[in-house]
Structures are given as C-alpha cells and as structure tokens.
C-alpha positions as a Markdown table, in Angstrom:
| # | Residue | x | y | z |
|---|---|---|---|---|
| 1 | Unk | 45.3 | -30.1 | 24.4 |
| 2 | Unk | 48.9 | -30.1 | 22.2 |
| 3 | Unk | 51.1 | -28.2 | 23.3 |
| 4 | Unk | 50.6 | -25.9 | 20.2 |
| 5 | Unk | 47.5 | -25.1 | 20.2 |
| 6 | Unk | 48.1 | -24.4 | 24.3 |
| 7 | Unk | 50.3 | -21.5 | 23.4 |
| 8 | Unk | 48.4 | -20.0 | 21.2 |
| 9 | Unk | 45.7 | -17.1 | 23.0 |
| 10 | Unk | 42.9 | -15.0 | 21.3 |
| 11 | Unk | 43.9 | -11.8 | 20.8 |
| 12 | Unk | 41.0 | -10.0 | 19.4 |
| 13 | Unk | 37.3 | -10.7 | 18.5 |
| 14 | Unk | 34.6 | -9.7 | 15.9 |
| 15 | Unk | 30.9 | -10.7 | 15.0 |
| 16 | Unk | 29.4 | -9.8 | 11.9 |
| 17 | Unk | 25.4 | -11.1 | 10.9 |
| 18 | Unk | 27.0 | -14.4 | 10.0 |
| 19 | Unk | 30.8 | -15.1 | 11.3 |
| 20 | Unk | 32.7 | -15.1 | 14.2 |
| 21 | Unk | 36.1 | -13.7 | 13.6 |
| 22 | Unk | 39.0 | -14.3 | 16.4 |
| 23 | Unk | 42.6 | -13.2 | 16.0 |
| 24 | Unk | 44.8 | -14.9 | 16.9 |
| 25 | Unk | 48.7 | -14.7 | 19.1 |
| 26 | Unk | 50.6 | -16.2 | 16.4 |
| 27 | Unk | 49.2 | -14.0 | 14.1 |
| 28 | Unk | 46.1 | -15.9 | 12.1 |
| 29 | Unk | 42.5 | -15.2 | 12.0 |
| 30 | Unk | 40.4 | -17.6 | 12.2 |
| 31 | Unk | 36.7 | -17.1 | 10.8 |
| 32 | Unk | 33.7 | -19.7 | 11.3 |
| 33 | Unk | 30.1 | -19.6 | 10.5 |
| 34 | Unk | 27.9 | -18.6 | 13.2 |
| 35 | Unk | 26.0 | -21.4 | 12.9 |
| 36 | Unk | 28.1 | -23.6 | 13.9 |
| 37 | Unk | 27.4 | -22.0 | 17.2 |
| 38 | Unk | 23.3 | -22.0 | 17.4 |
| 39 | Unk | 23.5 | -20.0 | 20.6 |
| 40 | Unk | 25.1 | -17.0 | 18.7 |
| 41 | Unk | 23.3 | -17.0 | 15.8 |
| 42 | Unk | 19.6 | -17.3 | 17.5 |
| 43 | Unk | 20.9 | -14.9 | 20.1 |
| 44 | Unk | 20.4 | -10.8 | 19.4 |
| 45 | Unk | 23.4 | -8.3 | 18.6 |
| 46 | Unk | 23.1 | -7.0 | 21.9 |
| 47 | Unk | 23.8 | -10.8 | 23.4 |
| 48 | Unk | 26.4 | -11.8 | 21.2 |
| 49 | Unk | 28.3 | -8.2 | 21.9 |
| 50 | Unk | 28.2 | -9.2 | 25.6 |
| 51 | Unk | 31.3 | -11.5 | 26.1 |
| 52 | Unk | 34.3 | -12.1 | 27.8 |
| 53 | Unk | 37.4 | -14.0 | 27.7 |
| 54 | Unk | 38.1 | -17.2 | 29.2 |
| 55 | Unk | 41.4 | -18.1 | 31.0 |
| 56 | Unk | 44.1 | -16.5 | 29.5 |
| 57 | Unk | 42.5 | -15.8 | 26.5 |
| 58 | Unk | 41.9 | -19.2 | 26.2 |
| 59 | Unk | 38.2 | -19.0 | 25.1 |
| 60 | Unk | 35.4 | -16.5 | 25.0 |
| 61 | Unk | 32.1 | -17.1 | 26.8 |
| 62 | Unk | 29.0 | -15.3 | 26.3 |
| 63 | Unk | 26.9 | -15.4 | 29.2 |
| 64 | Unk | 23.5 | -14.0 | 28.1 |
| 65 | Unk | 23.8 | -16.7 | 26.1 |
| 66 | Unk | 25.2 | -19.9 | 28.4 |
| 67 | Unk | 27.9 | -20.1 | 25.4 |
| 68 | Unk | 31.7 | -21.0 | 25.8 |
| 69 | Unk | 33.9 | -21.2 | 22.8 |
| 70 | Unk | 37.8 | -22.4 | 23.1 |
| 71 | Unk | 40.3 | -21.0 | 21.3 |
| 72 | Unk | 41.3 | -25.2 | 20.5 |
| 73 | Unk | 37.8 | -25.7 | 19.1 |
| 74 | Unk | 38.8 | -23.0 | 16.8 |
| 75 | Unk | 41.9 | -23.9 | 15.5 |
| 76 | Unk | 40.5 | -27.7 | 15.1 |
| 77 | Unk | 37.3 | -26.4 | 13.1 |
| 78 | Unk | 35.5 | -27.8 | 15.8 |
| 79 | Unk | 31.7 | -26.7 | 16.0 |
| 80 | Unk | 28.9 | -26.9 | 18.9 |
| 81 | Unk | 29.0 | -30.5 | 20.0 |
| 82 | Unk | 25.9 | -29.5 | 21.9 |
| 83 | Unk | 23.2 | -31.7 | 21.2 |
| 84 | Unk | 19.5 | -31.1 | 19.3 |
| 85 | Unk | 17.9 | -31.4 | 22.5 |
| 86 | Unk | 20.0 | -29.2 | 24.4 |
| 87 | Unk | 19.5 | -26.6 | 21.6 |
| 88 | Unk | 16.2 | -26.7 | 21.5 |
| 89 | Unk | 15.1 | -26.8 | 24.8 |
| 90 | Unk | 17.1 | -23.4 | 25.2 |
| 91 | Unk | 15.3 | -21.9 | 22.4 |
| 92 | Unk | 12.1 | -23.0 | 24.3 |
| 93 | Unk | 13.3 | -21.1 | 27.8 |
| 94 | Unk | 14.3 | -18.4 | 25.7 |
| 95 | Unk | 10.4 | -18.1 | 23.6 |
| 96 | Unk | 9.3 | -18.1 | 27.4 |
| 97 | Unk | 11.0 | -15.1 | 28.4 |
C-alpha cells in the first residue's frame, strides 16, 4: 500500500440500485458500478445496507454478504478479483437458502 493511498480513510458511504458511492478524507468521492462487486449487486437492499467499516475506515465489509471492499481498491479502480467459480458457487449457497 503507498503511503498515499494509506492516509487516505472512507468517510461516508452510499448505495444506490447501481453504484457504490464512498467519500472520501481528502475530500473526493469516488463512485463504481456495483457490478464490479457481484456480491452487492446480487445481494438485496436490506444486505447491502448491512455494513461496517474495516480498520480505521480502511474498508467496508458487508457480512450478509461475505464481501470486503478497501478503500485502496477504490482509489486504484480496482474491481472483485474474485474468481467465476467463487461467484458462482455463492450464488448456488445463496438459491439454497
């Protein structure tokens, strides 16, 4: 992690249908699609309002969902690097629930 990008802390976030929206220390906003996070956007509003912050603000994870986000991630436009498989064997667990 730079050194940069280790100072910098969420601050505040928002979901809408299709984005995740984090504010950030230093002042931007940074706004991604949720599917680059497949967790989030298969999961239900109720699951993706359920969250909590990581660290020191460091990251947010969503545990109805078994989803972590960092705040460096963010900042380097970095999506899920989880793999197909992963994904959809979740979706599987989840269908049998």
């Amino acid at each position: 992690m730079s050194t940069l990008v280790a100072e910098v802390r969420a601050q505040n976030l928002a979901i809408t249908d299709d984005s995740l929206v984090v504010d950030l220390s230093d002042g931007r906003s940074i706004t991604v699609p949720l599917a680059w996070y497949p967790r989030l956007q298969h999961g239900t509003a109720e699951e993706r309002k359920s969250w909590r912050w990581i660290g020191d603000r460091e990251g947010i994870h969503w545990p109805d969902l078994d989803e972590d986000i960092s705040v460096e991630n963010l900042i380097l436009g970095q999506p899920s690097g989880e793999s197909q498989d992963s994904f959809r064997r979740w979706l599987e667990e989840r269908a049998t629930l």
